[in-house]
N, C-alpha and C positions, 0 to 999 in steps of 0.2 A: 733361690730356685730349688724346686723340690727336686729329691731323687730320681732316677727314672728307673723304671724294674722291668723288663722282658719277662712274660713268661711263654715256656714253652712247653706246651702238655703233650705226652703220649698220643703219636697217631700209628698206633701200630691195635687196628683196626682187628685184625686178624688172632689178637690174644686174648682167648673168652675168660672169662671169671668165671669159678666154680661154683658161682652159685647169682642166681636172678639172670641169665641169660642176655650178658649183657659183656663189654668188651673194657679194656684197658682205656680204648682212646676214649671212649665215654666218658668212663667214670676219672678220668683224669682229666678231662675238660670242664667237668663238674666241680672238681677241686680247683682248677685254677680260674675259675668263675668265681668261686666260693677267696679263693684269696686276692684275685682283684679286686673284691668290693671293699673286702677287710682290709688292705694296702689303699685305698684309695681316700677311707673312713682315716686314715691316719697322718694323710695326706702326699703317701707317693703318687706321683705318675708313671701309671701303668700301661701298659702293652703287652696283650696277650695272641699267641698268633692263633689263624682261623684252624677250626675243627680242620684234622686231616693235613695240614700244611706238611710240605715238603721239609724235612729236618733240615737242607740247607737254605731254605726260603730263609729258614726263618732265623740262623744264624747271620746271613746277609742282611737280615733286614735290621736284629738289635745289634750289630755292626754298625750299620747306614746311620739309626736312630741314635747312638752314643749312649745305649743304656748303661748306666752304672752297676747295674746284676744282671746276670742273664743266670735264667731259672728254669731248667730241664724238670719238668716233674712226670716220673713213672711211679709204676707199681710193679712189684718185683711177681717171678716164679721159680721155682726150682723140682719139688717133688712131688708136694701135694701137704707135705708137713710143717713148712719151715715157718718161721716167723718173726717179726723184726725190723725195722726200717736201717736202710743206709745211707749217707751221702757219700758223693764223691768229686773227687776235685782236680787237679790239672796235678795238681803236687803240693804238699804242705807247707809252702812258703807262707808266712806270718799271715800276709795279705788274704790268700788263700781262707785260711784255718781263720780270722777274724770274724768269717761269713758265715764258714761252713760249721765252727763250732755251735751259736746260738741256732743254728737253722735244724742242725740235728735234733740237739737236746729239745726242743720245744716240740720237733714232729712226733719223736720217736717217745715224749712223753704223752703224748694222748693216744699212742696204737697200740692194738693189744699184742701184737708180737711185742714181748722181751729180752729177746736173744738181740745181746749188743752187738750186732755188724759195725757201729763206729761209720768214722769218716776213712775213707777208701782212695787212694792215688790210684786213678787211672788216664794216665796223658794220651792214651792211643783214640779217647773216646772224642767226637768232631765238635761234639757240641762244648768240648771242654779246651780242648787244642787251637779251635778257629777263629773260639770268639777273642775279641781284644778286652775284653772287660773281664774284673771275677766272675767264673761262673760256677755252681754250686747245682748237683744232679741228685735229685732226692729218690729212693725208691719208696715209696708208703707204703710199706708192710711187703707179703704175699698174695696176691689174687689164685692161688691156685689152692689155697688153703678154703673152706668156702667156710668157714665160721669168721675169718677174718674179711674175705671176699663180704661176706654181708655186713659187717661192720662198718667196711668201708665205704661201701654205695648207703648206708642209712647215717653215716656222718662225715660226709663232704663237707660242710661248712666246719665241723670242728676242726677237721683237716687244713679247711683254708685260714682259719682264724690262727692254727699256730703255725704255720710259715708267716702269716703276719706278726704274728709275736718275736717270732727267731729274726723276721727283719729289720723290726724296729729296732730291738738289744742292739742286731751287729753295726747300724747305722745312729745308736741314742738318741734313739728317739720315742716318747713316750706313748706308747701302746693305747688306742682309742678304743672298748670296746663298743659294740653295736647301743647300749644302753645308754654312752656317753654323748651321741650324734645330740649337737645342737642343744649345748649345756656348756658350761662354764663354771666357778668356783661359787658363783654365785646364783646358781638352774639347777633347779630338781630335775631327777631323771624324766627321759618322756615316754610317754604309754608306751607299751608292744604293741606289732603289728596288729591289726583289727581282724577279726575271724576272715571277712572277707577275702583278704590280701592271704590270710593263711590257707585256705581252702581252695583259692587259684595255685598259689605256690606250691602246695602239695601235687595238685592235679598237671603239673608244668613238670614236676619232678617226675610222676609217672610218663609223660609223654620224652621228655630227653633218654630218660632209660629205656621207653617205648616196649614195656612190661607187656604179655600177652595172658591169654583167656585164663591158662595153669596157675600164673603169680595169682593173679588177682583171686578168682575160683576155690581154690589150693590152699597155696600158702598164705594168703591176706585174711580170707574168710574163712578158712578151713571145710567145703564145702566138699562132698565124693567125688562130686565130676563137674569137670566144666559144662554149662549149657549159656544161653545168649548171656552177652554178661557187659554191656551195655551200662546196666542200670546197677549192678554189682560191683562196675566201677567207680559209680557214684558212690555208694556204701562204703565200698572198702577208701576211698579221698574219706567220706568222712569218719570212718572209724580210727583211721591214722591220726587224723586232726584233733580229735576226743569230744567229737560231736554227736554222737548218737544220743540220740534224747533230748537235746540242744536243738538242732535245725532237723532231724530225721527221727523217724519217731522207731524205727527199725533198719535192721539189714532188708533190702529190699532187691527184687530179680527180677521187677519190671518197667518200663519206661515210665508207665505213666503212676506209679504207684505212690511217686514223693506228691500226685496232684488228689489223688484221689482218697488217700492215709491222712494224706497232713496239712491238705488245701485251708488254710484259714490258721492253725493252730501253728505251725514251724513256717510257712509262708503261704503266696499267696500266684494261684494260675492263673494265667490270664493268651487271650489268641491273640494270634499273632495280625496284627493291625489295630490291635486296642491301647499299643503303646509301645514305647522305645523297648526294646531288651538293652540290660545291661551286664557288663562283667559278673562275672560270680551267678548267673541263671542258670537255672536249666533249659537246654534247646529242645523240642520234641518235636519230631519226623513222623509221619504219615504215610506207607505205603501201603500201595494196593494188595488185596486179600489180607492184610494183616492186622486188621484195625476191626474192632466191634462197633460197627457205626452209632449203635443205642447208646452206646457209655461213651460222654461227650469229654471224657479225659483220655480214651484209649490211645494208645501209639505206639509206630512199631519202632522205633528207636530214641535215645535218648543221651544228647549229650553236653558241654558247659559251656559256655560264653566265655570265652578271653577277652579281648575284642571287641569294640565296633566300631565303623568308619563309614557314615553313610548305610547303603545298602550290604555291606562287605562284614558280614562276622565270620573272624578266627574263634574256632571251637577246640575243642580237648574232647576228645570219643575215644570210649573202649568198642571193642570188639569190631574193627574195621581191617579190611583188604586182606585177608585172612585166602589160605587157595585150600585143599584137600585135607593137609592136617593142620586143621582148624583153629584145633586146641590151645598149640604151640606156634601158629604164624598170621590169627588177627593179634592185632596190637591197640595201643593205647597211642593216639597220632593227634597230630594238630591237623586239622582240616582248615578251609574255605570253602564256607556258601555263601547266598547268597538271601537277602528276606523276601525275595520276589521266586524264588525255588517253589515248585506246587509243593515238593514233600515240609518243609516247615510249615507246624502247626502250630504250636502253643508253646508257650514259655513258664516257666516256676520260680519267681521268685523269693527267697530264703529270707526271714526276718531278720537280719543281721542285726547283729548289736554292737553299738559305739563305742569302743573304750574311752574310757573319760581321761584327760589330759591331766596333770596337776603338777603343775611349774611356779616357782617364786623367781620375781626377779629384782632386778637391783633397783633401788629406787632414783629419781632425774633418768631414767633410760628411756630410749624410744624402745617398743618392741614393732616385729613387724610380725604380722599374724597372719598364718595359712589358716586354712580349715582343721586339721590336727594338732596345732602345735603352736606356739609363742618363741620369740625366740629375739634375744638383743642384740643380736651379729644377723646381719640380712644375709650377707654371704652363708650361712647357718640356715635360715630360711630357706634360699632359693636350692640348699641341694637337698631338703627337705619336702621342698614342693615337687621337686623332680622326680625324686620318689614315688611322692604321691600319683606324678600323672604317667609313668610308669604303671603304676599299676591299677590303671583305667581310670582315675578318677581326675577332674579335672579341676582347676582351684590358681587360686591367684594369690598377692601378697598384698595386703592392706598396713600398711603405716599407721601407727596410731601416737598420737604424740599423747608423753607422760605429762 
């Protein structure tokens, strides 16, 4: 029976980072998203509790569960200066210190604070006192320091990949990283994510952090001033990505600019009733007085397909619900419309390109084949495929006898 690992992230909502305008419980949900997938890739079973949860919820509950760890993860402050990751623990009993030693060295080797805080006794602390299992309380770094505060929100998965490294050591067991999914002694690595899948992913990350007009404007484009910045948020998704020139043929600051620049050459417009939209699109909006009727690409907003379910698409939009100061309170948000809405007009499709697979396998083996990927353990397969329809695409497992 695999292990079981509790995590339990910072809901202390109320403690900003000094830099991206953005909070503790955030970006520590981020990380411990980022380490359930990497614990999970290596075959723990994980439990993570919900955004905002009750610190004693959720000691009660990996109590109730029998987690074999229970895993506090913050991010520390102190002045504005300091830097450094710490653990801490109930007391340095062997038992203790078997956890909390790899869990440190592994975190506090990839943060750029290096001021050794070490592993810390403190028995007074609930989540460390109540639980019945080890448990091990990480600080990642300083949020109040904002060169590390940005480090931290632009490497959450590195974060969550070494508490997956620090728990495999304390429990031996061999470390899978994301390259090794669905390979064996005998399997070539398999592709990277496909741009598509990275271009929603980035655009998910802006919406969790829920970035407004100044990030994006400012610091992502370096631009004077913010103005609608809708279609600036497409730009800056794909300038993170390293797509400019790729799928965009510019930084761009208007809705319908990716249709009207790049229609046919990086993808392809098309209205909305001339066919399905799908994930990775752009969505374009139509309101009144703000559309140049003569130019059949015009529109007054513009944002990306997550999504769809029938008539029901989840989108990712900059510049929305914004009140007086503008600049600093629209955001980058997940919506729901609807394809029957009068304001959707038109859609943009991106050329995307395929990464090509390329896998050996063992010879007499059955393989079972997704649309990405080959693979000689179906079990391999099927959380291969899940992935895939995770992230909008949909695909089945074909058997193919050797």
């Amino acid at each position: 029976m695999s292990k079981k690992i509790y995590l339990s992230p910072s809901n202390q909502s109320g403690n900003m980072y000094a830099y991206g305008n953005t909070t503790e419980m955030e970006q520590c949900n981020r990380i411990a998203d980022a380490a359930k997938t990497a614990l999970e890739r290596c075959g723990f079973t994980v439990k993570k509790a919900p955004k905002g949860q009750d610190m004693y919820k959720s000691i009660s509950e990996s109590n109730a569960w029998g987690s074999d760890l229970h895993m506090p993860i913050h991010t520390n402050a102190a002045n504005g200066k300091c830097g450094g990751t710490m653990c801490m623990v109930y007391s340095k009993a062997s038992e203790n210190m078997k956890f909390a030693n790899p869990i440190y060295k592994a975190v506090q080797a990839v943060t750029p604070g290096k001021t050794e805080y070490g592993i810390r006794e403190y028995p007074e602390l609930a989540e460390l006192k109540n639980t019945n299992m080890v448990a091990v309380y990480t600080e990642v770094d300083f949020h109040d320091n904002s060169t590390i505060a940005k480090w931290i929100i632009n490497n959450v998965k590195t974060i969550g990949e070494a508490f997956a490294k620090g728990v495999c050591e304390a429990f031996g067991i061999a470390y899978k990283s994301e390259n090794t999914i669905g390979t064996n002694s005998n399997t070539a690595k398999v592709a990277t994510v496909n741009d598509r899948d990275k271009f929603l992913s980035m655009a998910r990350t802006y919406a969790e952090r829920k970035v407004n007009g100044c990030f994006v404007c400012k610091t992502k484009l370096g631009l004077p001033a913010v103005v609608d910045w809708c279609a600036y948020a497409v730009s800056a998704i794909m300038k993170d990505c390293g797509f400019i020139g790729k799928y965009q043929g510019d930084i761009y600051g208007y809705a319908s600019d990716n249709a009207r620049e790049d229609n046919g050459k990086y993808g392809t417009w098309f209205l909305k009733g001339s066919q399905a939209p799908q994930p990775g699109d752009l969505i374009m909006f139509r309101y009144s007085n703000f559309i140049n009727p003569l130019d059949k690409y015009s529109a007054s907003h513009v944002g990306i397909v997550e999504a769809v379910a029938g008539n029901t698409i989840t989108t990712l939009e900059g510049n929305v619900d914004g009140n007086a100061d503008w600049a600093k309170t629209s955001l980058f948000k997940r919506k729901t419309r609807y394809l029957t809405d009068s304001s959707v007009y038109s859609f943009y499709r991106f050329n995307w390109k395929t990464p090509t697979t390329s896998t050996t396998t063992p010879t007499n083996a059955n393989l079972y084949r997704v649309q990405v990927g080959a693979f000689s353990d179906r079990k391999n397969a099927q959380a291969y495929l899940e992935k895939v329809k995770k992230a909008g695409f949909d695909g089945i497992i074909a058997e193919v006898k050797k």
